[in-house]
N, C-alpha and C positions, 0 to 999 in steps of 0.2 A: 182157421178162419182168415188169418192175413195172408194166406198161400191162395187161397181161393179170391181174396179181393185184389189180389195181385199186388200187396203190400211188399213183400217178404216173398221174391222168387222161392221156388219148391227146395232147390240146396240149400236154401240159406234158410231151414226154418229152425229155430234153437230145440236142440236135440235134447238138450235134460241139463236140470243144475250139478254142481260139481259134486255136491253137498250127494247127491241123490245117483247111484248107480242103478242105471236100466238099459245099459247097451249089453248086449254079448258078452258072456266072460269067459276069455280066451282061458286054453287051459296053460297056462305057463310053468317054465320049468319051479321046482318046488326051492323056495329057497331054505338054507338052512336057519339061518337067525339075521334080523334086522339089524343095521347098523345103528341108523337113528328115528327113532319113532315117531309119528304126524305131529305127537307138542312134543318133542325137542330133546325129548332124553336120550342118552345113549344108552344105548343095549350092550353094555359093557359088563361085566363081573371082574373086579380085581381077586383073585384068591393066591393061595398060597406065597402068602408077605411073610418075609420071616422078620423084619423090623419094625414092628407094629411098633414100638418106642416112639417112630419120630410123628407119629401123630403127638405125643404128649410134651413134644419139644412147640409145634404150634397150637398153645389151648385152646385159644382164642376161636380162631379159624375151625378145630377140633367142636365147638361148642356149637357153633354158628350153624355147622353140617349135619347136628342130631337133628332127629324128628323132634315136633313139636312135644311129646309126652317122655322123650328122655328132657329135653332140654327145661321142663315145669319141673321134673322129678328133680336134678341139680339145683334147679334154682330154688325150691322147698329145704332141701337138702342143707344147702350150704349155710342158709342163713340159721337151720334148726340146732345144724352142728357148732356152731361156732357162739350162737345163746349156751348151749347146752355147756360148750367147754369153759366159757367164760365164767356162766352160774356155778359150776364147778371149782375155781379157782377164787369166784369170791367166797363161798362157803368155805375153802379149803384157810383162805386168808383170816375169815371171821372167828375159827374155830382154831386157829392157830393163837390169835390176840385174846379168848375167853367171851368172845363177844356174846357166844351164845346160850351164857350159862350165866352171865349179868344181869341182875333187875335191880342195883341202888340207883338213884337219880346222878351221884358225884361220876361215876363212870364214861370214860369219853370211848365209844366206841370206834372202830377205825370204817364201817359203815352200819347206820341208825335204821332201826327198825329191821332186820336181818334176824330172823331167828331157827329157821329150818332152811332146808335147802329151796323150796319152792318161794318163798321169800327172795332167795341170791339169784333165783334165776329170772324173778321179776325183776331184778334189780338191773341184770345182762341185760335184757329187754332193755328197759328205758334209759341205758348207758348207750346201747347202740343206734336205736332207732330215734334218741334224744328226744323222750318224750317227756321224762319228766313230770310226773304226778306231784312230787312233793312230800311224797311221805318216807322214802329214802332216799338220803345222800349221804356222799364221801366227808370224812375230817379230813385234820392235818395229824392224827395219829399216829396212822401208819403208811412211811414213804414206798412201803410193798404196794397198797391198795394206790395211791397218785401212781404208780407206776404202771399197774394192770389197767388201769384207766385211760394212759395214754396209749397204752397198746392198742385194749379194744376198739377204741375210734378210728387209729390207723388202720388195722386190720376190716371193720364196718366198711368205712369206704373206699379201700381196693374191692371189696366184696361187693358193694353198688355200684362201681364203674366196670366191674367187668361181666355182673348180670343185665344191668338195666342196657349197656351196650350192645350186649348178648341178644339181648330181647328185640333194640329198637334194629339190629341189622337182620335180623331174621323175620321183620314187620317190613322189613324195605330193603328185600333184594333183592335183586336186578332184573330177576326173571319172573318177580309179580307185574314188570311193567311189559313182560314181552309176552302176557297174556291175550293184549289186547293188540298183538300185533299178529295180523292172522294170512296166512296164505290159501290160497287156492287148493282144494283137495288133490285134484288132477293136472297135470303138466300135459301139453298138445305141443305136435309138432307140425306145423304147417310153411306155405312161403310167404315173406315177409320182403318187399324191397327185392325181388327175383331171387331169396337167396332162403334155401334152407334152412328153418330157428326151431329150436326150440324153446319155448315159450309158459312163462307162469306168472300170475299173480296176486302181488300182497300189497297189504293195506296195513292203514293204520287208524283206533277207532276212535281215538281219543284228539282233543283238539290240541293239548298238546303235544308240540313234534319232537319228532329224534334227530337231534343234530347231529350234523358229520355221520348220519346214516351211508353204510356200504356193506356191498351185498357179495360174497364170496362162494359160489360153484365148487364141487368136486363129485366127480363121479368115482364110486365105491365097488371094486371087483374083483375076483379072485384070478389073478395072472399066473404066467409060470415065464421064467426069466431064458434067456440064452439057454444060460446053464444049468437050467433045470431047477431053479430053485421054485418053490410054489409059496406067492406071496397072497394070505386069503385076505386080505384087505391093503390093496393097492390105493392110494390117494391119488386121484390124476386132476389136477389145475385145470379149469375151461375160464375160458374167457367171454366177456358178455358183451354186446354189441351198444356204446354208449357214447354220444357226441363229445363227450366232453372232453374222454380218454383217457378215465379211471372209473372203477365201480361204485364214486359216492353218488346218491340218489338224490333226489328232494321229496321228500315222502308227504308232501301234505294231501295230495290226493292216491288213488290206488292205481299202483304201475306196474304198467307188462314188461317184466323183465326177460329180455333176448339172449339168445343165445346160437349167433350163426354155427350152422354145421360146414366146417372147413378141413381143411387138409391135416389143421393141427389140433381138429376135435377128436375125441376118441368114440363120439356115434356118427363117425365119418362111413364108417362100410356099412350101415345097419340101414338095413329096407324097413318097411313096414311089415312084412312076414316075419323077418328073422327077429320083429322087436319083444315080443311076445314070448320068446326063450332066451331072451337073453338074460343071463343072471347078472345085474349090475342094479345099483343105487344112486340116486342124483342127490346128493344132501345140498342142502341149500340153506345158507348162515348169513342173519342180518343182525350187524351190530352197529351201535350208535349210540349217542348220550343222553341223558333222559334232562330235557329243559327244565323241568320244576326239580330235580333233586340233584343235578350234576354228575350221577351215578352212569357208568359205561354199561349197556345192555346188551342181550345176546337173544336173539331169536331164531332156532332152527328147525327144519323140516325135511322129509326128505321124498322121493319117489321111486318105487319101485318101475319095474318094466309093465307091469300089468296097469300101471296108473298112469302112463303115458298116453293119449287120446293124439293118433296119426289121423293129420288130414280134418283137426278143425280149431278154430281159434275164440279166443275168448270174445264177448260182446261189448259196447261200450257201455258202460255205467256211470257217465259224469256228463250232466247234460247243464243249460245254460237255464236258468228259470229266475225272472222277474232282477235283472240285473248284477246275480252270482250265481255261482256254479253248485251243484246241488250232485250226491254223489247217491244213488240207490244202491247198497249193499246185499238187498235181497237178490242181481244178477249177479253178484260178486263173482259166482263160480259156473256161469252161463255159457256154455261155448256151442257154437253153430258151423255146421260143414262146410267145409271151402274145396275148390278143386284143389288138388295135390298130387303132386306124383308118388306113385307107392314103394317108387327103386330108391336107393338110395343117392346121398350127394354124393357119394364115387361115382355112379352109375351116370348123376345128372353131369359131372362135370364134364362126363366123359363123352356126351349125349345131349350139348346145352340147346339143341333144335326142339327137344321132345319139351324142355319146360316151357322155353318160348312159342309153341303153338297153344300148351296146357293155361299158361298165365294170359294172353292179349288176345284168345278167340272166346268172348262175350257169348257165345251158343253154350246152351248146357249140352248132356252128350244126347238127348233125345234129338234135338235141335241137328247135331251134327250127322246122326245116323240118317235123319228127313232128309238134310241136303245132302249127305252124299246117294242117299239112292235116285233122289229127283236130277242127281246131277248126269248117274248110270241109266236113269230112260232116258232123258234127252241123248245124253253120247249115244244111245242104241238108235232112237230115235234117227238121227243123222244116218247112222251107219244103213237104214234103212230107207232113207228117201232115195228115189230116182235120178242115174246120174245124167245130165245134158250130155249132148256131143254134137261137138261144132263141125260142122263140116268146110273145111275151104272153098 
């Protein structure tokens, strides 16, 4: 409808959300395994550790990295076992003093009302969680029992600072915040500023921002060295196209982050044919600091060669309404066809005539095949009219 009211020229009409695949699918070479997946995980397996010890030298950290159903199962756990040992050791104390074989009134036991063991283990109970009912407490009897007393309490609360810690960083860690930090499904390669990019972008959903937010490139490939060594996952550093002349961002609204194809990029020789087989991964890492909790965040993604879209650019989504800037998310992942050359930046570098007629002649290519035929009947046209002859 906007092609037809001459809104939205016929190239330019938005081809599909990012979100939504309906173009061709090239058949590309088959990869073997993912490096890092669309939310952020690596596709990593550690196996054969033979020093599984030094997890138990960091607990803490050790604790914090269970699933949520190990880490309930310890915390159940620790606090059963150590009632359990406790009840245990006041029983053992009770029964050592005769406590529990006493019924005259003169008798001072070394702790009151204790008479089986489900009794001492109520008593663990409200020694540690300091609840205190009232119907058991410690004398000055026995300096065994004041002794087991100040244990348990010290030992209680290392046990609630290292679970309720346990619990409140595993409720707020780093990567619940980089939920809401979302990128583009699909990466596009088009021209930007006359120059080769490729191009993605991410947003953030939340009003509050990610300070000292910066955004870190590497493409991911299996190389083979001089000397023949074969390295199946190469890190190669790109560089990203930013005024400033570092990768920090200001993320309060959603930003297309560039990336010129230059001499010292590594998809410098890749056309738009060869992109399709190529076996390589763009991972792409946004870190920054979370303003309401001070906590440093991590949010990454990454793209394959089949999720690269040559030759169209994403839409704008941040328009001006009623005196602020208003950001639609539903085109978040919209990109629309642009003219592009399909050789590569070696090819264009080496050939920069062919992108300067492709970038500054405003005819689409219908437009260019009309004129250049109308331009071959006129030329014929001439070659055809009758020639004068002057005579002296």
């Amino acid at each position: 409808m906007l092609a037809r009211e001459r809104i939205i020229p016929e190239d330019f009409i938005p081809t599909r959300l990012a979100e939504d695949v309906s173009q061709p699918k090239f058949r590309a070479k088959q990869r073997k395994a993912r490096f890092v997946a669309k939310n952020g995980t690596c596709n990593v397996a550690q196996t054969n550790i033979q020093e599984q010890g030094r997890f138990l030298q960091d607990v803490f950290t050790t604790l914090v990295d269970f699933k949520w159903l190990y880490t309930l199962i310890i915390f159940t756990m620790s606090y059963l076992c150590s009632w359990l040992l406790f009840g245990m050791i006041w029983w053992l104390i009770a029964f050592a003093h005769g406590d529990l074989d006493q019924n005259s009134d003169s008798f001072v036991p070394c702790v009151t009302s204790i008479h089986t063991f489900s009794s001492a283990f109520l008593f663990s109970i409200e020694v540690q969680v300091t609840i205190g009912f009232g119907g058991r407490m410690i004398t000055e009897e026995c300096p065994a029992a004041i002794l087991c007393l100040i244990v348990q309490n010290i030992v209680g609360l290392v046990i609630n600072a290292i679970m309720l810690g346990c619990i409140f960083m595993k409720t707020a860690q780093a990567h619940r915040r980089a939920e809401t930090l979302i990128f583009s499904k699909h990466a596009v390669i088009a021209i930007r500023d006359s120059k080769l990019c490729f191009m993605l972008r991410v947003g953030d959903l939340r009003k509050s921002m990610i300070i000292s937010a910066t955004i870190k490139m590497q493409v991911v490939r299996k190389t083979t060295t001089l000397e023949g060594e074969v390295v199946p996952l190469n890190q190669i550093d790109i560089e990203m196209e930013n005024p400033v002349g570092t990768n920090a961002v200001f993320l309060v609204s959603p930003l297309i982050i560039s990336h010129v194809i230059d001499k010292k990029s590594p998809l410098y020789e890749i056309s738009a044919s060869d992109l399709h087989h190529e076996d390589l991964e763009v991972v792409v890492i946004l870190e920054g600091v979370v303003e309401t909790t001070g906590i440093t965040t991590q949010a990454r993604t990454s793209y394959l060669a089949e999720e690269i879209l040559w030759g169209q650019r994403f839409v704008p989504v941040v328009s001006e309404e009623e005196g602020r800037y208003s950001v639609d998310y539903s085109k978040f992942g919209n990109t629309v066809k642009v003219a592009t050359p399909s050789c590569s930046a070696k090819n264009l570098d080496q050939d920069g005539s062919l992108l300067k007629v492709k970038l500054h002649d405003p005819l689409t290519q219908k437009d260019l095949v009309r004129k250049r035929t109308n331009a071959s009947i006129r030329f014929k046209q001439r070659l055809c009219q009758p020639v004068k002859i002057i005579k002296d």
